[in-house]
Every structure is written in C-alpha cells, then in structure tokens.
C-alpha positions in Angstrom: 0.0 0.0 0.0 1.5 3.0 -0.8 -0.3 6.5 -0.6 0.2 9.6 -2.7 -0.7 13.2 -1.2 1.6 15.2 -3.5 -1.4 17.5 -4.2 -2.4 18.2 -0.2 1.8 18.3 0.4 2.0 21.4 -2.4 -1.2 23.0 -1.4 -0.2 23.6 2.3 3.5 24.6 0.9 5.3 21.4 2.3 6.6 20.2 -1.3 9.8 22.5 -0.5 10.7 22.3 2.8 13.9 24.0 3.0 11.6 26.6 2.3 9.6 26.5 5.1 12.4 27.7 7.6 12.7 31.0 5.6 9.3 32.4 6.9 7.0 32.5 9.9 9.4 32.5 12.7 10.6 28.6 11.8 13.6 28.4 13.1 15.9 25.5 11.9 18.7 27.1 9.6 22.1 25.7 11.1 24.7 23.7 8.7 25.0 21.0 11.5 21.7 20.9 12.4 20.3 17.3 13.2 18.0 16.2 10.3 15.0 14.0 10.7 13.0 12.2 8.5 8.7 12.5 8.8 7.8 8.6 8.2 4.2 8.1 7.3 3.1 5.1 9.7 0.4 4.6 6.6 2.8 3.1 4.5 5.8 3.6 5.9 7.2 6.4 3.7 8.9 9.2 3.7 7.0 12.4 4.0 9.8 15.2 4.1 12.8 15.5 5.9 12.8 18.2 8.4 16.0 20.3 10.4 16.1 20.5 14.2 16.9 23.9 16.3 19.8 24.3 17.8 19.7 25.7 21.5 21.2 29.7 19.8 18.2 29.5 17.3 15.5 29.0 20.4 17.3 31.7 22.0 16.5 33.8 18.7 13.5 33.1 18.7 12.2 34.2 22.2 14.5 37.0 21.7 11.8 37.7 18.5 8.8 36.9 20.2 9.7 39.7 23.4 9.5 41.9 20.7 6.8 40.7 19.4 5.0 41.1 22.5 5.4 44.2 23.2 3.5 45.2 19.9 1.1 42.8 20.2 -0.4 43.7 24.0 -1.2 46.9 22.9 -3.9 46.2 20.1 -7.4 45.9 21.4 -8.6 42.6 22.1 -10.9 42.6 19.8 -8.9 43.6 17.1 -7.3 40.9 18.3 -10.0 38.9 17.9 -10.5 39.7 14.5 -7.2 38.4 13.5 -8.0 34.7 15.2 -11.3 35.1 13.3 -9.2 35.8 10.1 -7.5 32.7 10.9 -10.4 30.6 11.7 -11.2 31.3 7.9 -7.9 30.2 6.6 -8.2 27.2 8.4 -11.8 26.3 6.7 -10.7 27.1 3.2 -7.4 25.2 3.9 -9.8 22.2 6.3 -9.5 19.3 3.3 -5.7 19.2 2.7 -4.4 19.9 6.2 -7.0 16.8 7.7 -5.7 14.8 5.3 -1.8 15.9 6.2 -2.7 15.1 10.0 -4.5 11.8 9.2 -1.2 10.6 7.1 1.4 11.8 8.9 -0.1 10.6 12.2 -2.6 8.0 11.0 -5.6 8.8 12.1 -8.6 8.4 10.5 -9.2 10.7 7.5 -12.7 11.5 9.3 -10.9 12.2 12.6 -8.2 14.2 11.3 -10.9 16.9 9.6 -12.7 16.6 12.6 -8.8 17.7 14.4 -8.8 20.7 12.5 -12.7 21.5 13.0 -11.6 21.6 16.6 -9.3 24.6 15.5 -11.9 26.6 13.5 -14.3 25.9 16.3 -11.6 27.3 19.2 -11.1 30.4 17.0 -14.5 31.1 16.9 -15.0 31.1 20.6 -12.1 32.9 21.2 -13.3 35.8 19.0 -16.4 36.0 21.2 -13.8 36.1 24.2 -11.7 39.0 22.6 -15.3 40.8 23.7 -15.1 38.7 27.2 -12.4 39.0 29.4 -14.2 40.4 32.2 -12.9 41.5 35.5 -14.6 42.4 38.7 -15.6 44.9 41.2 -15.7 44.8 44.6 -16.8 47.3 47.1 -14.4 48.7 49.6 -14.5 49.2 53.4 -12.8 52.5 53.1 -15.0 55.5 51.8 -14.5 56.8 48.6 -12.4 53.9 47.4 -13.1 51.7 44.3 -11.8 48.1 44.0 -11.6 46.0 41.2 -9.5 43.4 39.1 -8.5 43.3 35.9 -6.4 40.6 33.3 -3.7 41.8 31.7 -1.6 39.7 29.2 1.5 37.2 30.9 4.1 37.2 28.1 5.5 34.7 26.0 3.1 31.3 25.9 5.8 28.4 25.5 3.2 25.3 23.6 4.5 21.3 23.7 1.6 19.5 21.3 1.9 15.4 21.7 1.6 13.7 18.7 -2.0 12.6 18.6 -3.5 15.3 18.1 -0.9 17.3 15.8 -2.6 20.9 15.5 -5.8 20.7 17.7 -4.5 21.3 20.9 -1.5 23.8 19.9 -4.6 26.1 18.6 -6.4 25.6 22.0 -3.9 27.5 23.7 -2.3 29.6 20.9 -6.1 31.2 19.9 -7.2 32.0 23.4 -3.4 33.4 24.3 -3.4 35.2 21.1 -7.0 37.2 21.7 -5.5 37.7 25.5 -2.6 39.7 24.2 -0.1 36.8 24.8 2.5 35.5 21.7 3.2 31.7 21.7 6.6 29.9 21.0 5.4 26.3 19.7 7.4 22.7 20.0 5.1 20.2 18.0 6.0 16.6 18.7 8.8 15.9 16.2 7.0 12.9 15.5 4.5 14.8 13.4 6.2 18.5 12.5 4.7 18.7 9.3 1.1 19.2 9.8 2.5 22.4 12.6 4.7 23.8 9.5 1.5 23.8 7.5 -0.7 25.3 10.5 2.3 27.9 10.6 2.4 29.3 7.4 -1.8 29.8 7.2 -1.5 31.4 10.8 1.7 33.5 9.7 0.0 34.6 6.4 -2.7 36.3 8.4 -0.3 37.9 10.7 1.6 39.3 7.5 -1.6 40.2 6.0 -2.1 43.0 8.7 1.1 44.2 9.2 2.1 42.0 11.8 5.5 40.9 11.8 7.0 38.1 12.7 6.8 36.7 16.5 3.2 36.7 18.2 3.4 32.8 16.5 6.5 30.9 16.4 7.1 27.3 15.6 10.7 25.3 17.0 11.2 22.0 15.3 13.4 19.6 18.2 13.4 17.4 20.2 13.2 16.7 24.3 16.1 19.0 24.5 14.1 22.1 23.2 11.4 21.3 25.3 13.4 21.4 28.2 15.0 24.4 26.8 11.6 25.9 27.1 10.6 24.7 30.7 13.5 26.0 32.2 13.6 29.4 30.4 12.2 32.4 32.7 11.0 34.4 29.4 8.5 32.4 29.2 6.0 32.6 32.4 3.6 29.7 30.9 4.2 26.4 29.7 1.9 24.3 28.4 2.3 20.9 28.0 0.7 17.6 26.1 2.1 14.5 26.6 2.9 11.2 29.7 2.9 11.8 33.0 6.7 11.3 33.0 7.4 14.2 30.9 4.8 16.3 33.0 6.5 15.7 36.1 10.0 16.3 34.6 8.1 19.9 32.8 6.7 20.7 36.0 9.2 20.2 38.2 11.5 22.9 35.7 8.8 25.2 35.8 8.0 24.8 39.2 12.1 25.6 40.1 11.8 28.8 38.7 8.4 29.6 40.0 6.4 30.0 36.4 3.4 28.6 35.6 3.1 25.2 33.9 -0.4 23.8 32.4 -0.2 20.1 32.2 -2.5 17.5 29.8 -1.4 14.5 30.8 -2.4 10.1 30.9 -5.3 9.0 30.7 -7.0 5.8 32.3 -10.3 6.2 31.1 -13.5 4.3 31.9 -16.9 3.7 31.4 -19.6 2.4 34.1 -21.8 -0.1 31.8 -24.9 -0.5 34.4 -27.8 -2.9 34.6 -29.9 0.1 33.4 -28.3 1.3 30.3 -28.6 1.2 27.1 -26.7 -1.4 26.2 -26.6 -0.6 22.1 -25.7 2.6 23.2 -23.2 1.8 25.4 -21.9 -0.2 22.5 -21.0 2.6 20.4 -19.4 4.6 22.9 -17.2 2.0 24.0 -16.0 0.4 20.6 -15.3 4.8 19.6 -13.5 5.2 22.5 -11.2 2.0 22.7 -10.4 2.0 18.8 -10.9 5.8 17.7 -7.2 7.2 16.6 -6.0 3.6 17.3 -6.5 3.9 21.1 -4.1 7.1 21.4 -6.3 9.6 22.9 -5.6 10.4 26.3 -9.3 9.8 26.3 -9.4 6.6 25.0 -11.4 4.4 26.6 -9.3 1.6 28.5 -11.2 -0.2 31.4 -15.1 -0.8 30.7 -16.4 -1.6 34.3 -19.4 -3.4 33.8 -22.6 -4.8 36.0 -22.6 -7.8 36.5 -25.7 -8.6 35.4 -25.4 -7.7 31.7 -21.4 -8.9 31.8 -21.9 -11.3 29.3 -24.2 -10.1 27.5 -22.1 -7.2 26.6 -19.2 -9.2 26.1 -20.6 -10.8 23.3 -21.9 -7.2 22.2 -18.2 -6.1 22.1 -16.7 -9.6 20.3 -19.4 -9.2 17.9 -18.6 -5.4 17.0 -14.7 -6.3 16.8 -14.9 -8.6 14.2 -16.7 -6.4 12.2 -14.0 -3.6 12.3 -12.2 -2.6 9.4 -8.5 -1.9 9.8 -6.0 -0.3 7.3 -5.5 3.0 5.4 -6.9 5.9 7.5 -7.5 8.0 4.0 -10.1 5.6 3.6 -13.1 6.6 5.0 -14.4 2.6 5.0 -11.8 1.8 7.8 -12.0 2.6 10.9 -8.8 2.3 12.4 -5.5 2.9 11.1 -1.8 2.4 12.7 0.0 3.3 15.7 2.7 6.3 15.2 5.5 4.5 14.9 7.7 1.2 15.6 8.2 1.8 18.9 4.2 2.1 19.9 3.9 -1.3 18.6 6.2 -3.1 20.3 4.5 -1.0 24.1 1.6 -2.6 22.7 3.0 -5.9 22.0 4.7 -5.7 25.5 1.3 -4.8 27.2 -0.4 -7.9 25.9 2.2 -10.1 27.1 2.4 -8.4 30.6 -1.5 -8.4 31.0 -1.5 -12.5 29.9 1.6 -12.8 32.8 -0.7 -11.0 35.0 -4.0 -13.6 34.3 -5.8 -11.3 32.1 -7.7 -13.4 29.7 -8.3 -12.3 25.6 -11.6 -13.0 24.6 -10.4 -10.9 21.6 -6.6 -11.3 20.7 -4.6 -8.9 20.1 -1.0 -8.8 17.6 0.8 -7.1 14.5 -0.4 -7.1 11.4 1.9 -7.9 8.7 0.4 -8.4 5.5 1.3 -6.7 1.9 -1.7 -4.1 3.2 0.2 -3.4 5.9 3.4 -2.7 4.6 4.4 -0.4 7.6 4.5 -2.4 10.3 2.5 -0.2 12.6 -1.1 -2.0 12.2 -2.5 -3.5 14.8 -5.1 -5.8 15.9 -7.8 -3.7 18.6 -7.8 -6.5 22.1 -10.1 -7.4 24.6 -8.7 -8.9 28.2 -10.7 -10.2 31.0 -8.5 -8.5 34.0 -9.0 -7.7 37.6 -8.2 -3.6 38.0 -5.6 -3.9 40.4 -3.6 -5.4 37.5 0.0 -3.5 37.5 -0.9 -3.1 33.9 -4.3 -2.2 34.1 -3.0 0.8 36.6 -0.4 1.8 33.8 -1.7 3.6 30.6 -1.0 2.0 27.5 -1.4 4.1 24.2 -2.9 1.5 22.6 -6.8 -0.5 21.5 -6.6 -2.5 24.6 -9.7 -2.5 26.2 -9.8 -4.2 29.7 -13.0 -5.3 31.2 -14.1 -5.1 34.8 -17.0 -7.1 36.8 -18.9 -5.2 39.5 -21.5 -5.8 41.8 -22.6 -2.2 42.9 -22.2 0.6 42.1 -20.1 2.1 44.7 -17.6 -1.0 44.2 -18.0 0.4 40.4 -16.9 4.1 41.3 -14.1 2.9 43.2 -12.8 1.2 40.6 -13.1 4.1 38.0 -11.5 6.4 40.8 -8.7 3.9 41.6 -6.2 4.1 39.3 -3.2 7.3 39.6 -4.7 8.7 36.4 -8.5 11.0 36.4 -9.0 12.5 33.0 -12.4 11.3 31.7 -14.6 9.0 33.1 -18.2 7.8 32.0 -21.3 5.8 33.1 -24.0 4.1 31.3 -27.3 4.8 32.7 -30.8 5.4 32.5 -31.5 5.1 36.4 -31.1 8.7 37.9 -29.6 7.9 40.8 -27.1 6.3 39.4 -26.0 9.1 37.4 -26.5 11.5 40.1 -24.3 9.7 42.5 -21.9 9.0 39.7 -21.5 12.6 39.4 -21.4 13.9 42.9 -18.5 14.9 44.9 -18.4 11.0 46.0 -18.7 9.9 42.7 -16.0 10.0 39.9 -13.0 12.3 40.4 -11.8 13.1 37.1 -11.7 16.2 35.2 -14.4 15.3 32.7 -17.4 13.0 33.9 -20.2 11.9 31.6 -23.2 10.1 31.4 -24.3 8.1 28.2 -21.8 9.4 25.9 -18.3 8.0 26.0 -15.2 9.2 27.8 -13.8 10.1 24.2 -14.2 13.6 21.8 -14.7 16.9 24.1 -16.7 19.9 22.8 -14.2 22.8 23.0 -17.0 25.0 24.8 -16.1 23.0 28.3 -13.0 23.3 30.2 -10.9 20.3 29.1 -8.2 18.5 31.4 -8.2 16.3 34.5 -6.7 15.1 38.1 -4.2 13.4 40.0 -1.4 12.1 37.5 -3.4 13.7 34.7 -1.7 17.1 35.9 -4.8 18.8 37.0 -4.9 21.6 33.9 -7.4 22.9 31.5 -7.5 23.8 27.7 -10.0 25.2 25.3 -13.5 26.5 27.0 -15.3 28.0 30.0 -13.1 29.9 32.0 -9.9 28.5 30.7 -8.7 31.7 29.2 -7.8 33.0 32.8 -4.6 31.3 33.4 -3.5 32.9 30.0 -3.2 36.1 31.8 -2.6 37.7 34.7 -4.6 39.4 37.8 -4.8 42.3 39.3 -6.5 44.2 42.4 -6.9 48.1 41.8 -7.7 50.2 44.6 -8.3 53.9 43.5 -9.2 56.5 46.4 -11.1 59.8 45.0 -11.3 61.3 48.2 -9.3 64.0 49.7 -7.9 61.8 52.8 -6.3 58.1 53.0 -7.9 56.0 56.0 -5.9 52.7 56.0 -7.5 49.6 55.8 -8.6 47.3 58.8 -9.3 50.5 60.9 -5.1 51.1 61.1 -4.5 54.5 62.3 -1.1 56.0 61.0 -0.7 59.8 61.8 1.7 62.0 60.9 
C-alpha cells in the first residue's frame, strides 16, 4: 500500500521544505543541524525530511517573540480577535488538505483528522467572542471613597508542547485563546509529526503578514526533548503548556516549578466507562468500541477499562466480540476503515509488551490482540484492537498503555464500580452508562468520579471545545479550550483607586503623621 498526497503536500506549501524555515518564525537554519526524517506510519514512507533547532536558534526566537510582545499587547482585544477570526477562515478554506496531512502523517482516520482541525476553527470562533469577554470584577471597599476591582492583563510569552496525537488541535487551544489575551506563543510540536504544525504555521503567519504583523506573536521550534526542556527551564516564558505522559509532565513541572512560572499540564489517561444494569446497552456499544479504537487507542481519552454490572457482563461481552470482528482496519485515508496504525515502531512493540504483561498477570483475551503484517500493511504499525478479562488492580491495568486494549471489569454495585473508576493514579475522563437517575447522580457527585471530565451516556472520548478540558491526580490537573480556561492565560490584578481627599488605612489602622 503505498499513498500519494503530492497534491495536499504542495497546497499547504510542504513540497519544499527547505523553504519552510525561511518564513514565519521557523527556526531551523544551522549547517550541523540534526535532520529527521517524517515517516508516514500509513505506508511507511517518507513524507519530508525536516532540520532540528539548535539551543542559539530557540534563544532567537524568544529574543523575536519579546519583541513581538510588546506590539502585540497593545492592540485591542478585539482587534485581536479579529485576526483569530481571520485565521479561523484560513483554516476552513485550507480544512480538506491539512485533515488529510494530519490523518497521514499521524494515521488517524481521514474522518478524525478533519474533525482535528474543525476543533481549531471551532476554538477560533470562541475565542473571537472572548476578545469581547475578558471580564474583571468589582468589589466594594471598606474605606470611603475607594473603588476596587480586578483586571487581566496579558502574561508574556506562551511556551506550547503538542503530543503527537493530536498534531494541531490542541496547539490552537492554547495559541487562539493566548493570542486574543494579548499573549504570543513559542510552539514545540511533537517531532513525531512537524509537518502538519509547518503547515498550520504558514496559514496562521500569512494572516499575521496580511495585517502588518510581523513576525513573532506565532512561532514554531522543530526539536526534540532538549528544546522542550530548553523551554521549561527558560524564565522568558512565564507559561508552559504541556501535552504528553505523565513522565514528561513531572519532569516539565518540576522545571517550571524551580523557577516559579506557571506550567499547564495534559497528561495520561485511564479512562473508563460504568456499563450498568440500566443502560442502554446498544448505546453503550457505540461509545465503547469509539472510545477503545478511535485514533487507534491514542487519545488520552481513549477508553481503556469498561467496568461493567454484572448482570449484563456477558451479554455485553458478546456485544463487544461481535462489534470487533466487524471492524475494518487499514488506510486511514479511507473513509471505509475505521482504524489505522500506531505512530510508529516503537508504539507497537508497548503494545505488543502490554499484551504479554497483562496475559503474565492472568488477564484473559476474549479478543486477541497482535501485529499485522500483510502486503496491506506494509508499515509495520497496524495492529489488531484487544479485549482482556483482568482484575483492575492489575499493575498493567493501573499503567496507561497508548494502545486499542480494552480491559473489562466485573462489578456488583455501584459504589464498588466508582471505586474502581476512581482507583487508578490517572483522572481525566470518566463515563457511566445509565438510564436510572440515581445512578448518574451519585456518579456525578462529589463521591462519585474524580476526574476532570465526567459523563453520562456518551463516551469518555471527543470533548466539545465549549467545556474546560483537562483532568486530576497524574493527569496534571490543567485545563484547555472552553469556560473559564482563558484565565490562566493572563494575569490578575486588584486596583484600589481613592477619590477622596484623605487616606484612611485599611482594617481601621491608624497611621498619623
């Protein structure tokens, strides 16, 4: 199988790419730079070849972007806004090839990777509403003739690490809402998929060109790990934000936290869904099979542990045996399919390893797992989706695998069921399949699930960017995109201004003179 996307590759001005480092703040220029090569895990070949930063061009790149800055805070937020709005467009006219460059470069599904960059227009359109939104407050004062109030004002320099599951999406949840609070970003894409953040580049930069604006409010750093950690330890840059495991958010937020910035961490997920006696269960079906096998299981909201009743156990089993051998695997740019490959070599043997730990453990397949290694899968990244019988105290089952491994779970009530879903390190997004009241009242009460995003009858997979998005415990306890989000974008402030002709202290302090 071998794909050709020498149209979408042109279109989205990848087809040179020395030429990308000329323009929009790419910044990869050196004669010894360390060159990579983009391999398609869709057919295993060779997208582009791109250059990594050395540690002098990061440093001229923040250098660009405090200038930048400076600029940038003092245009109206909504003329700000304007600009994201400007971009929002670009992104729909451009909506076909770049989806198409983010399904092949990462392999997702050709539907998924459109819908990856409908979750950018989408952001951009609430973030020009925000422009008009960034609302302080008043308070009144115990001193007379005083005014109090708060106010945001703009941090700085927005440092962005994307994973590489989601390629673009989650860059333009932060960059749009930093961008319309006066903020400039510096962005480190996974340099397992730099190509589809070139492309978003030059449609973003185009925009900021087209008004005047020069280069800096958006920059892009191809590297590694050793720009990233460039970037968590640098003090020009008050906010990092950061995709990825919970290792590298601990190693990020331990940086950040040295030097007393701020750090907003997406980390693991261990997601799972609460099947009840009272749900749906052909419902429950499609949000489960979505959420283990969507993007190949490598979500951090991909389902992993169904915890089910034990009532319907088997019935659902067979449900989910059923619905797995009707799946369709093979070449995400083919809408049939429904899953395509993992990233790369090294996700398939994690997988591989998983299995074989989980079997060493007792867990039982009742849908086996493997490679797949025929002529149609030429890459060596396709993968079979699994289903294990396991007990969640597993070692494995505590550990998230980035992978279609489903695990299921037997309960007997519902708070056994809740503690399950709670005990694990990781508390992203959760779900529960119900149409008993109770139960989905107690599953979302304070005693109920403790992740950052709990539903009930829809899946723990594919957020709406109008709700905060982000979890607990190992999951690093930030959030991205909607709702009130925009605040740790910014600053606060408390203004006190006194119009009278005297200055009474506050607390009833008396200080004369």
């Amino acid at each position: 199988m071998r794909v050709d996307i020498t149209d979408t590759l042109k279109h989205l001005h990848i087809n040179n790419i020395n030429d990308a480092y000329s323009t929009g703040s790419i910044w990869a220029s050196g004669a010894n730079a360390v060159v990579k090569d983009i391999i398609s895990p869709v057919d295993g070949q060779k997208i582009a070849a791109v250059k990594f930063a050395t540690a002098n061009e990061y440093d001229t790149v923040v250098e660009q972007a405090q200038k930048a800055f400076i600029t940038w805070r003092t245009l109206p937020a909504p003329k700000r806004g304007e600009i994201v709005r400007e971009i929002g467009d670009a992104l729909r006219e451009n909506k076909a090839h770049l989806g198409k460059l983010v399904s092949y470069e990462m392999g997702k599904s050709l539907q998924e990777g459109m819908g990856e960059v409908q979750e950018m227009i989408d952001i951009a359109d609430f973030a020009v509403g925000l422009s008009r939104q960034l609302y302080g407050l008043t308070m009144h004062s115990e001193r007379p003739a005083h005014r109090m109030y708060e106010q945001y004002h703009p941090l700085g320099i927005v440092g962005i690490i994307s994973a590489f599951n989601f390629p673009v999406a989650v860059w333009s949840w932060n960059a749009m809402l930093a961008w319309v609070c006066g903020d400039v970003c510096i962005w480190k894409p996974s340099e397992k998929t730099p190509l589809s953040a070139i492309a978003c580049q030059h449609i973003a930069q185009a925009v900021f060109k087209k008004h005047g604006i020069g280069e800096g409010v958006s920059c892009l750093v191809i590297g590694d790990s050793n720009i990233g950690a460039l970037m968590a330890a640098d003090k020009r840059l008050p906010l990092i934000s950061a995709t990825g495991s919970t290792r590298m958010g601990k190693a990020v937020g331990a940086a950040v936290g040295a030097r007393l910035g701020r750090s907003l961490l997406e980390l693991g997920g261990n997601n799972a869904i609460i099947i009840t006696e009272n749900a749906d269960l052909d419902m429950a079906l499609v949000g489960a099979v979505f959420g283990a096998v969507g993007t190949a299981g490598q979500r951090c909201t991909s389902t992993r542990r169904l915890i089910i009743h034990e009532n319907v156990y088997e019935a659902f089993k067979q449900k989910l045996v059923k619905a797995y051998g009707q799946l369709r695997i093979g070449n995400p740019l083919n809408e049939n399919n429904h899953m395509g490959p993992l990233i790369d070599h090294d996700a398939v043997n994690l997988y591989l390893d998983a299995i074989a730990r989980c079997k060493a453990e007792g867990g039982f397949f009742v849908v086996e797992g493997g490679r797949l290694d025929s002529e149609d899968y030429s890459s060596g990244c396709y993968v079979k989706p699994c289903i294990a019988q396991v007990e969640n105290e597993f070692n494995i089952v505590q550990h998230e695998t980035f992978a279609p491994i489903l695990y299921l779970i037997k309960y007997k009530t519902l708070e056994q069921a809740i503690a399950m879903q709670n005990g694990v390190p990781q508390g992203l997004s959760s779900a529960i399949m119900t149409n008993n009241l109770r139960e989905a009242e107690a599953f979302l009460s304070g005693a109920g699930s403790d992740c950052g995003i709990a539903n009930v009858n829809i899946g723990t997979s594919g957020a709406e960017i109008g709700g905060a998005f982000g979890g607990e415990k190992e999951t690093g306890g930030g959030r991205e995109s909607g709702s009130d989000a925009w605040k740790v974008y910014m600053r606060r402030q408390t203004n006190t201004i006194n119009y009278s002709t005297k200055l009474p202290l506050a607390q009833g302090i008396k200080f004369d003179l």
